[in-house]
Each structure stands twice: as C-alpha cells, then as structure tokens.
C-alpha positions as semicolon CSV with decimal commas, in nm:
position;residue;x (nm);y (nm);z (nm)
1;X;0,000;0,000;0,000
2;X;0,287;0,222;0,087
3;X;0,491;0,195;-0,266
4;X;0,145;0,204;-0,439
5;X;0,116;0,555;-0,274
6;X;0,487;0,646;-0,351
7;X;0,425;0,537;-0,749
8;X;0,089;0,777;-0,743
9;X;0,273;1,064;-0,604
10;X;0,568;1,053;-0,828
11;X;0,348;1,030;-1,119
12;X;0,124;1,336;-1,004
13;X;0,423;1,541;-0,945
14;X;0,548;1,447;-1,277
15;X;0,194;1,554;-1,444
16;X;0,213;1,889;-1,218
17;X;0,577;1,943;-1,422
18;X;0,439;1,864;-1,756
19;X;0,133;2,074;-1,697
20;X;0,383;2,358;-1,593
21;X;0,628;2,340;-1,858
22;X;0,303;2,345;-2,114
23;X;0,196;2,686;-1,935
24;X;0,539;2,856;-1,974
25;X;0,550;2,746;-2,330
26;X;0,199;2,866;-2,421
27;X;0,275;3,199;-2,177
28;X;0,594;3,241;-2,425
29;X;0,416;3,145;-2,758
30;X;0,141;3,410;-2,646
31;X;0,337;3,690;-2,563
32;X;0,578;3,597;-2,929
33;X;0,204;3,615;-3,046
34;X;0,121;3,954;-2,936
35;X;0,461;4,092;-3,064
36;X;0,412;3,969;-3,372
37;X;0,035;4,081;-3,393
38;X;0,155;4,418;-3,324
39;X;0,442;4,497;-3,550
40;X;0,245;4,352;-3,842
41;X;-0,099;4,547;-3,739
42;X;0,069;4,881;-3,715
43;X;0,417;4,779;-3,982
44;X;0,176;4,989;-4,275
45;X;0,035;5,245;-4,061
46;X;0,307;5,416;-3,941
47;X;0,391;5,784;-4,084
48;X;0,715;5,800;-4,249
49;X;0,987;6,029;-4,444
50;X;1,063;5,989;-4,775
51;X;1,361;6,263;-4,877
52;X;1,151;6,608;-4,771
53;X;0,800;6,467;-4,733
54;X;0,584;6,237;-4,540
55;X;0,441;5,944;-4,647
56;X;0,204;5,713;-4,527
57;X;0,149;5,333;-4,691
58;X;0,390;5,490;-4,966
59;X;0,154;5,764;-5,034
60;X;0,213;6,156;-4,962
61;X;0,088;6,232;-4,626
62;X;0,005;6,605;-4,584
63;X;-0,234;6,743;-4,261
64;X;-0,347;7,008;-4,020
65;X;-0,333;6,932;-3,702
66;X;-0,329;7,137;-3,340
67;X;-0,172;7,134;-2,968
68;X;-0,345;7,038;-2,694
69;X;-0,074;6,996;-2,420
70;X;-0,314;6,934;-2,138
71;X;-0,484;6,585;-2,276
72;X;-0,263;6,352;-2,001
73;X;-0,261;6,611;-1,703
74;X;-0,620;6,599;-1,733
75;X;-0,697;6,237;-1,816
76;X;-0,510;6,139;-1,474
77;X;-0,829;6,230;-1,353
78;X;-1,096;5,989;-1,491
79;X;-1,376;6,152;-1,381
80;X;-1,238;6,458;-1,638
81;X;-1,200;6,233;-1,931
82;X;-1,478;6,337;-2,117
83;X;-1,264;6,634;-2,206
84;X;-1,009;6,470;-2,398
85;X;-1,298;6,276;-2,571
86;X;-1,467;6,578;-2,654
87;X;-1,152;6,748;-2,801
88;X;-1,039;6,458;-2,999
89;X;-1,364;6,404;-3,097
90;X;-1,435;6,777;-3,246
91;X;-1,073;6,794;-3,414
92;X;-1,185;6,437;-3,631
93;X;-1,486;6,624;-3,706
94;X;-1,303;6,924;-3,853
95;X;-1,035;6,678;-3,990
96;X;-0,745;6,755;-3,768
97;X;-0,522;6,461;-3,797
98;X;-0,216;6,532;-3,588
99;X;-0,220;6,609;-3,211
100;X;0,124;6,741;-3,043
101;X;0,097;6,674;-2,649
102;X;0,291;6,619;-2,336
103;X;0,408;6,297;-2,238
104;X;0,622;6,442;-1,925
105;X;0,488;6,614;-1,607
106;X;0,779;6,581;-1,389
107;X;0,745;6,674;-0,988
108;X;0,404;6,910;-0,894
109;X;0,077;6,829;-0,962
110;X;-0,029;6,501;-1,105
111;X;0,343;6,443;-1,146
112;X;0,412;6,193;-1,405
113;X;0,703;6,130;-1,288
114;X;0,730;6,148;-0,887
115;X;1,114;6,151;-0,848
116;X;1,367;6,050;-1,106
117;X;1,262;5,685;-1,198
118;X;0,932;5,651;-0,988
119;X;0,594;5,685;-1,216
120;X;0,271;5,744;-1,103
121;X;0,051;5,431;-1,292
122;X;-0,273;5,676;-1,262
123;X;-0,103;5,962;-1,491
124;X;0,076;5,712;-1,673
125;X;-0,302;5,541;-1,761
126;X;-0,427;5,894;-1,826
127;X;-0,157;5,842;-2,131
128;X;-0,295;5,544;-2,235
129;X;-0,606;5,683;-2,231
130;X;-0,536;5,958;-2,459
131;X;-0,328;5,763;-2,686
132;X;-0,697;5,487;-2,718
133;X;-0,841;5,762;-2,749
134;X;-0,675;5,892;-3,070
135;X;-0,664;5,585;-3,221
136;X;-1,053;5,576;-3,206
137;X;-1,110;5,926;-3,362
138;X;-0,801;5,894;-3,636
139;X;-0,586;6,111;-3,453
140;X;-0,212;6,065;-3,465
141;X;0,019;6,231;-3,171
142;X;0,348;6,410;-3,147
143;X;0,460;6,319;-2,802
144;X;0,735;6,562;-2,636
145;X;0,961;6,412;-2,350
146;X;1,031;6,718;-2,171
147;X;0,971;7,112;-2,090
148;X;1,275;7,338;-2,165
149;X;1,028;7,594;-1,891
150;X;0,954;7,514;-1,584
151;X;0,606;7,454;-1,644
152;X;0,489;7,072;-1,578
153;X;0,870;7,057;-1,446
154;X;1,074;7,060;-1,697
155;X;1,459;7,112;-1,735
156;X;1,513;7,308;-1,390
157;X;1,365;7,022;-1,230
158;X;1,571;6,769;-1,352
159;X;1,855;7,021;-1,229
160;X;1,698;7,024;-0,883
161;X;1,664;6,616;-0,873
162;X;2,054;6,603;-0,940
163;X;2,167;6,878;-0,713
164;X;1,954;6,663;-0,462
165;X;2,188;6,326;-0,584
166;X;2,510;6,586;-0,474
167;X;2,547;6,669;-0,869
168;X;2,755;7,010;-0,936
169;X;2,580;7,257;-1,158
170;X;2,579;7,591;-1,216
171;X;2,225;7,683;-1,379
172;X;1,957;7,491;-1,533
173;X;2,114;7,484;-1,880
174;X;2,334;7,203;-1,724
175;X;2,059;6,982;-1,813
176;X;2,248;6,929;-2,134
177;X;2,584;6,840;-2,011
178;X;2,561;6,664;-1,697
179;X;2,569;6,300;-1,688
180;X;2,316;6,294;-1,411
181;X;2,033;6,466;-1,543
182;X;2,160;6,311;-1,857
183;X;2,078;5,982;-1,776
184;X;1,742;6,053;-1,583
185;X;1,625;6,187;-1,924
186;X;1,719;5,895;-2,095
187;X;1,560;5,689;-1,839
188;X;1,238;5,897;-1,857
189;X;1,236;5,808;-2,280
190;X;1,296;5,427;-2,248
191;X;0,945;5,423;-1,983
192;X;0,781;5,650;-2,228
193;X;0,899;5,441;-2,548
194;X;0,872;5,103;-2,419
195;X;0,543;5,149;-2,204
196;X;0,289;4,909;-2,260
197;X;-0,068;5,104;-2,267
198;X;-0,304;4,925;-2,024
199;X;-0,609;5,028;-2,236
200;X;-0,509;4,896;-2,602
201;X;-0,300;4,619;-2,504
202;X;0,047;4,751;-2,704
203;X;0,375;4,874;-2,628
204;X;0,410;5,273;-2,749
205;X;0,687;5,204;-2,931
206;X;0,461;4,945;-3,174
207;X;0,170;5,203;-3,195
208;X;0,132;5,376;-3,535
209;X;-0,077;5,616;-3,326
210;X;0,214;5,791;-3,251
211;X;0,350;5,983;-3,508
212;X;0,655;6,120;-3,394
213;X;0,859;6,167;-3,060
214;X;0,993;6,491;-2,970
215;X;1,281;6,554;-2,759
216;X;1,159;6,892;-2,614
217;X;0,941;7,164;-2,627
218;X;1,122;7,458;-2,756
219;X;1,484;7,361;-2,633
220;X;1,702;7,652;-2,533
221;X;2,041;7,741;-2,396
222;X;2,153;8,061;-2,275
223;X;2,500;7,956;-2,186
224;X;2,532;7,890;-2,551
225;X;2,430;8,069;-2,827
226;X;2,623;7,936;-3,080
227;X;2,428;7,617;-3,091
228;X;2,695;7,353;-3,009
229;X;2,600;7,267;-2,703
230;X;2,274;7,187;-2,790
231;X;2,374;6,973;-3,060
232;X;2,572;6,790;-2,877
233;X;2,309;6,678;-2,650
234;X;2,048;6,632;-2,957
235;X;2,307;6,384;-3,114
236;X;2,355;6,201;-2,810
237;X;1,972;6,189;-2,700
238;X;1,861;6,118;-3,058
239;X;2,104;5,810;-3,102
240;X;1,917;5,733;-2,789
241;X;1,585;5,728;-2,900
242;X;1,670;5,527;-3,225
243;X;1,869;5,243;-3,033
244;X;1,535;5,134;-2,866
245;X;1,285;5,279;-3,120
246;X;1,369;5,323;-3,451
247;X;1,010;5,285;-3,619
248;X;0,847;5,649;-3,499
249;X;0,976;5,956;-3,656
250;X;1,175;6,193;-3,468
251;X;1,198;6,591;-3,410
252;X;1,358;6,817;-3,147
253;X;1,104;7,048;-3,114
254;X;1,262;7,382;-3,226
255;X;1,133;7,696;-3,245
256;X;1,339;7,765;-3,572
257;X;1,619;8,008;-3,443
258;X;1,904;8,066;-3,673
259;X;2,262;8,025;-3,512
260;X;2,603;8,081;-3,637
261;X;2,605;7,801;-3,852
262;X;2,460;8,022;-4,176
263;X;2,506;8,341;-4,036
264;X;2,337;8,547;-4,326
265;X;2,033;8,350;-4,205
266;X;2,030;8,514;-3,856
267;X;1,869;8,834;-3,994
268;X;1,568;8,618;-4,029
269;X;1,543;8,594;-3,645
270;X;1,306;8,834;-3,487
271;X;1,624;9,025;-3,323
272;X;1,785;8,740;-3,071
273;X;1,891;8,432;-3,053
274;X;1,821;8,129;-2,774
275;X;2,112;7,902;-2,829
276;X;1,993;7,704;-3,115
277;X;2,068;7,670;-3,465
278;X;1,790;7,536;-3,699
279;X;2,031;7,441;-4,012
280;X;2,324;7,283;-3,780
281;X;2,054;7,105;-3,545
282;X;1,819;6,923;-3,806
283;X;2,092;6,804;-3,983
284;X;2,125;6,539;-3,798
285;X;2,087;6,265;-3,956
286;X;1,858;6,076;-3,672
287;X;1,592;6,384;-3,662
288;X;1,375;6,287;-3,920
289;X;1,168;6,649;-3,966
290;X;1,217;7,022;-3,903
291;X;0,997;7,210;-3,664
292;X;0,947;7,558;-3,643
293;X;0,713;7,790;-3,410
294;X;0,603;8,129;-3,449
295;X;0,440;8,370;-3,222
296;X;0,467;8,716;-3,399
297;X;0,243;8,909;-3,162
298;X;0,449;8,793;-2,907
299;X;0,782;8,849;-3,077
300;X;0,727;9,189;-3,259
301;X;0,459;9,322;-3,002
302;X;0,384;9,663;-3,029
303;X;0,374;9,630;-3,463
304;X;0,090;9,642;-3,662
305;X;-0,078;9,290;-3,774
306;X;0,051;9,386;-4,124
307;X;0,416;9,410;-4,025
308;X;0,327;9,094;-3,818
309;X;0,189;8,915;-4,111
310;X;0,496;8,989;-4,334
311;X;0,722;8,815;-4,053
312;X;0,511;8,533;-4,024
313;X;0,547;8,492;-4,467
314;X;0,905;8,543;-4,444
315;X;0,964;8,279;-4,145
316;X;0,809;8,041;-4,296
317;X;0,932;8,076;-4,660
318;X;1,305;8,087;-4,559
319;X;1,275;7,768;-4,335
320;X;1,099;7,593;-4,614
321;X;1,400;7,700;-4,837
322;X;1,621;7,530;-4,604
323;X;1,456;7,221;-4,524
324;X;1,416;7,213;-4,871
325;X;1,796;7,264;-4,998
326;X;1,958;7,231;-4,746
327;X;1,797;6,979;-4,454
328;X;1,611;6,766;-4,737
329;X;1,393;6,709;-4,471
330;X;1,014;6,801;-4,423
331;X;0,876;7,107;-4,230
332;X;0,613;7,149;-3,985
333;X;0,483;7,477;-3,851
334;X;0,422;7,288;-3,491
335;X;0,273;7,638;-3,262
336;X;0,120;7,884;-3,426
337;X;-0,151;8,114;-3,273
338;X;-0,314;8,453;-3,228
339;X;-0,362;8,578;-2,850
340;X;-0,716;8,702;-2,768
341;X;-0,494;8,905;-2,491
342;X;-0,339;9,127;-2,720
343;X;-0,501;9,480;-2,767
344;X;-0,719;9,558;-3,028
345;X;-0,791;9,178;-3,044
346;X;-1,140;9,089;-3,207
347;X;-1,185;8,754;-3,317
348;X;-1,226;8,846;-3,700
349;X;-0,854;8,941;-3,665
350;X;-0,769;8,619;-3,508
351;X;-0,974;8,447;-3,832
352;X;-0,746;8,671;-4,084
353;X;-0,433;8,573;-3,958
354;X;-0,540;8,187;-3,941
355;X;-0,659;8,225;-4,267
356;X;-0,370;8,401;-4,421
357;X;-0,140;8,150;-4,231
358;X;-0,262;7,835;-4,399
359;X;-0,326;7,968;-4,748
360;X;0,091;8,007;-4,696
361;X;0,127;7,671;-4,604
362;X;-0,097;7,484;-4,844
363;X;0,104;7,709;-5,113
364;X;0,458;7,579;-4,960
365;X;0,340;7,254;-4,955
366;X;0,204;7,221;-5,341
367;X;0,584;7,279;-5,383
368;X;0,687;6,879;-5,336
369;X;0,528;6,853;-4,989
370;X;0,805;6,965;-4,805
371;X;0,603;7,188;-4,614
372;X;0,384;6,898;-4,465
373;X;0,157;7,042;-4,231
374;X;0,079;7,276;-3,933
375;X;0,017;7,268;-3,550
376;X;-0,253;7,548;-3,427
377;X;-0,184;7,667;-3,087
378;X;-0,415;7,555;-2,871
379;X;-0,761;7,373;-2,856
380;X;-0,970;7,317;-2,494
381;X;-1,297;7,147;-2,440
382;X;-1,537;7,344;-2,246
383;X;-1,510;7,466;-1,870
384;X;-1,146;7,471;-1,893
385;X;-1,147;7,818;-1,803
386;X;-0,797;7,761;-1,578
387;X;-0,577;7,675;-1,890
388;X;-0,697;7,984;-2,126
389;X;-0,397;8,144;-2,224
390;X;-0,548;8,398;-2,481
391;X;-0,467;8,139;-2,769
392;X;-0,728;7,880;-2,643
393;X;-0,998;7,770;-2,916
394;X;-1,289;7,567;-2,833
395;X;-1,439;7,464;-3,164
396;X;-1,800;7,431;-3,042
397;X;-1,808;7,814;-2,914
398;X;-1,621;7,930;-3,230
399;X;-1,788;7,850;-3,553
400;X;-1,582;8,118;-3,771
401;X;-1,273;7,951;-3,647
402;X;-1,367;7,631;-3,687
403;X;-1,461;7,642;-4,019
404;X;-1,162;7,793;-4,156
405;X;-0,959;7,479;-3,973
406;X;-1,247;7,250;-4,105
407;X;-1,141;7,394;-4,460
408;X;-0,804;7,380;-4,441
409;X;-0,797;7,076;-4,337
410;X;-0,994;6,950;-4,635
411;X;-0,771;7,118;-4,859
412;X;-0,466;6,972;-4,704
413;X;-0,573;6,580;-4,771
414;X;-0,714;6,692;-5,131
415;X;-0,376;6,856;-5,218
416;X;-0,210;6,508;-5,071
417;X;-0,333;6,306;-5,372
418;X;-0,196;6,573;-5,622
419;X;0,131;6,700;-5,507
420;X;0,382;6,594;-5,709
421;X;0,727;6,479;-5,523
C-alpha cells in the first residue's frame, strides 16, 4: 500500500511538471504572439519620411493638425476624461489629424514622474487613455519628453533632482551636459517608449498612433548661443531614441532660431537668438523632420498685424528653403496662434491671420510637400477656463474659427493626392 502511494505521487508530481512546462510554453508562444500581432498590425500604418516629405502606406501624407498639451494632465483624472474625448472628438470632425501633447509632467501636480525613476501608474493610464483615445477618432500624436520651462517641471527640475543626488551645476542649462540629469532623461524616454498602454493592449513604441517623438518643447540654452552645445546633446539623446525605437519619426522640437552656422540667415530671427541653430541642429541625420514655431504678436509686439503678417510669410518661406535645400527634410509649422490678450484683439482678426497662415502653407506645400503640415496653438474642451492662455480655441463656441480649420484641413488631404514629389 505504501509503494502504491509512492508510485501515485511521483506520477502526479510528474503531471504537475508537464502541466507547468506546457503553461510557460503557451505563456511564451502568447506573448511571441502579441509581438508579432503588433508589429504587423501597425508595420503599414506608421507615418514616415521619404527625402523632404511624409508618407504614409507609400503615399504623400500632408495634414493640419493642433496642440493640446493638457490631454494627459487631465486624463489622470478619470472623472475629467470626457474632455479629452470631446476634443479629440471635435478635431476628427473638422479633420485635424495630428495632435502634439505632453508625455512628461515631472514633480508638482499630477506628477508623471514622482522623483527621477518613480511613475505614477494613474497619470501614466491617463496616457494610455489619450493615446486609445486617438486611435478611435483617427488622430495621430506628437509626443514631447520634456519642458525646456519650468512649467509641468521641466529642465530646472531635472537640475533640482541632481543637485539633490550631490550633482555640481551651475544653472539649469546644465541639463544638457551633466551625466546625471543626462541619464534621468534617458531613463524617462525608455518608460515612455517602451510602455505598454493598459487600455489597447500595445507597447508605445509598436503604436502607429504615434506619429513622432519629440525631444523637447522649444529647447534653449543661454550659456550657448552658438548652438553647439545643444547639438551635442540632440546627437547624443537622438542616437538614444533610435537604439530602442527606430520605427516612430523623430523631431527636437525647435522653435526655428538661426545660429552661427549660416550666419546670413540670422537676420531672419526676430532680433535674438536662444542658443539654437535650426540648419546645424536638423541636420542630424537621426531627426527625421524640421519644426518651427512662431508667435509674432508675441515676438514683434507693439507692430501692426501687417508688419506681423509679413514676418510670419518670411519665417516660414526661408525655413521651407532650407529644409528644402539644405535639410532635405520636411517642415512642420508645430505652434502657431493669435492671443485674444493682445489689444485691439477681435476675433475676426484672429480668423485673418489663421486664414492668411494656412493659405501660406498649403502654397509651400504644393511645392513637393516639403512643407507637410501645421500645429494650431491651442484647442480646450469646455469649462477649462484655468488653462486659457489667450490662444485657447474651443471649436464648439467658435464657428468662424472652426470652419476655416475644417477647410483647411480638407484642402490639405485633397492637395495630398496631387502633389507631385
């Protein structure tokens, strides 16, 4: 009775091992599964560069698009998700394709990231959120890593987190050269990139969603105005970003200042320079796409809308000469707005210099689709009263507005089955 017993057990423990083994090997085969399903769902989807335009499933891929910088900050909350819902959902109405947002909030409120390496899951699932969302309504995103301002964190927080580790530094522009903040930055893109979104069940780095990364919002170094510095730390943070991802596109996030590296060009620049170089910086060969901003009110305040207007054509015509020529790379006007703030302001003027904006950019962008789309500075959803910053749209309460986006936007995909690369 006592070897009979002996015999079961053995052969029950050797049925538990078989049954085990079988589970890892089907755990295995799944997730090989999943991989697989992704890359080859999203392998056609994904937005690329072909020479100085965009393509998409080897076609031209020209759009309008807008900022909405808030969408993760607010989806933390899920009780306040309806707003991202209701902004995606308005954009895909007026056929706004492309959605630049924040994928950092480092330190405050609804911090992203707490300290340096420790995430809060219920902002990072406010991400995945947004990103679901997006895919549902057609919208693809331009997520930015980090704030050159303070705002949401930013640079002078990363500063502060390595003075706290005993790190040396002088001023916040150290962000670029010291190995500390250095290497929480890089940290911060590899739990961005390779993130796996709770909602849709993929990794961010396999999720045609995303169009592009971007390695900052409107980078800047006053300790360095020639631009070397900075491109420095783009090289290094760009090699980065392609050793773990190298199926999004890439930009840096520029605002399009002109440094010393074509010095006839600075006279372009509305009277200063931040310590970039647009021609020097985008030649890199791992940033796949130029960006430039432009805030004229804000830049030449005190001129006339006219004088303003003639800034704004020249900008944008001598960047698109360069990315043209010179970058072979494409162009995106990624902020663009009119303040409400600004005196005199009626929204008929606002309308006017929208309007006069993109009938520049669908022009540039007839020309071989270099010029391949724009960014309009900002959209809300309603009772967002706390993030109006006198360039706030809300679609719903601005019919004027939104119809000159709507068109636009029409005219944008029409002209991206006749341009001729």
């Amino acid at each position: 009775m006592h070897l009979s017993i002996k015999i079961i057990m053995a052969s029950f423990q050797r049925l538990i091992s078989c049954i085990f083994v079988l589970f890892l090997l089907s755990l295995a085969f799944a997730c090989e599964a999943r991989v697989l399903l992704e890359n080859n769902a999203n392998d056609q989807g994904f937005v690329r560069v072909n020479g100085a335009h965009f393509e998409l499933n080897g076609s031209p891929f020209l759009f309008n698009g807008f900022n909405s910088y808030w969408l993760m900050h607010v989806a933390a909350e899920p009780s306040e998700r309806y707003k991202v819902t209701e902004v995606l959902r308005e954009a895909s109405s007026a056929g706004l394709s492309v959605c630049r947002t924040w994928a950092f909030s480092d330190g405050g409120d609804r911090a992203l990231q707490i300290s340096p390496g420790v995430y809060d899951e219920r902002v990072f699932q406010g991400l995945d959120f947004v990103i679901s969302e997006a895919k549902k309504y057609g919208v693809r995103l331009i997520l930015s890593f980090v704030n050159n301002y303070n705002d949401f964190g930013g640079k002078a927080q990363y500063v502060q987190w390595a003075r706290s580790a005993g790190a040396q530094i002088n001023g916040d522009d150290d962000f670029y050269t010291n190995y500390i903040t250095k290497d929480y930055y890089k940290n911060h893109i590899k739990k961005i990139v390779t993130r796996f979104n709770t909602i849709t069940g993929m990794t961010y780095k396999n999720d045609s969603t995303i169009m592009a990364w971007e390695l900052m919002n409107e980078p800047r170094n006053q300790a360095d105005y020639s631009g070397n510095t900075l491109n420095a730390w783009v090289q290094e943070m760009a090699s980065f970003v392609k050793s773990i991802d190298n199926k999004h596109l890439l930009e840096i996030g520029m605002e399009g200042f002109y440094g010393d590296s074509v010095p006839e060009r600075k006279s372009v620049n509305p009277g200063y320079q931040v310590g970039t170089d647009f021609i020097s910086n985008h030649l890199i060969k791992e940033i796949d796409f130029a960006t430039i901003h432009a805030y004229t009110d804000q830049w030449l305040s005190g001129q006339s809308d006219d004088a303003q207007m003639i800034f704004m054509q020249r900008w944008m015509t001598s960047h698109w000469q360069d990315a043209k020529n010179i970058l072979k790379k494409p162009l995106v006007l990624a902020e663009f707005g009119k303040s409400s703030r600004d005196p005199g302001y009626n929204q008929n003027i606002r309308d006017t210099f929208m309007s006069t904006t993109y009938r520049n950019i669908y022009s540039l962008a007839k020309d071989g689709g270099t010029m391949g789309g724009s960014l309009i500075w900002q959209l809300v959803a309603q009772g967002m009263e706390n993030y109006k910053d006198g360039y706030c749209i809300e679609l719903g309460k601005n019919p004027s507005t939104a119809g000159i986006i709507t068109s636009q936007s029409h005219a944008m995909t029409a002209l991206a089955h006749l341009v001729k690369i």
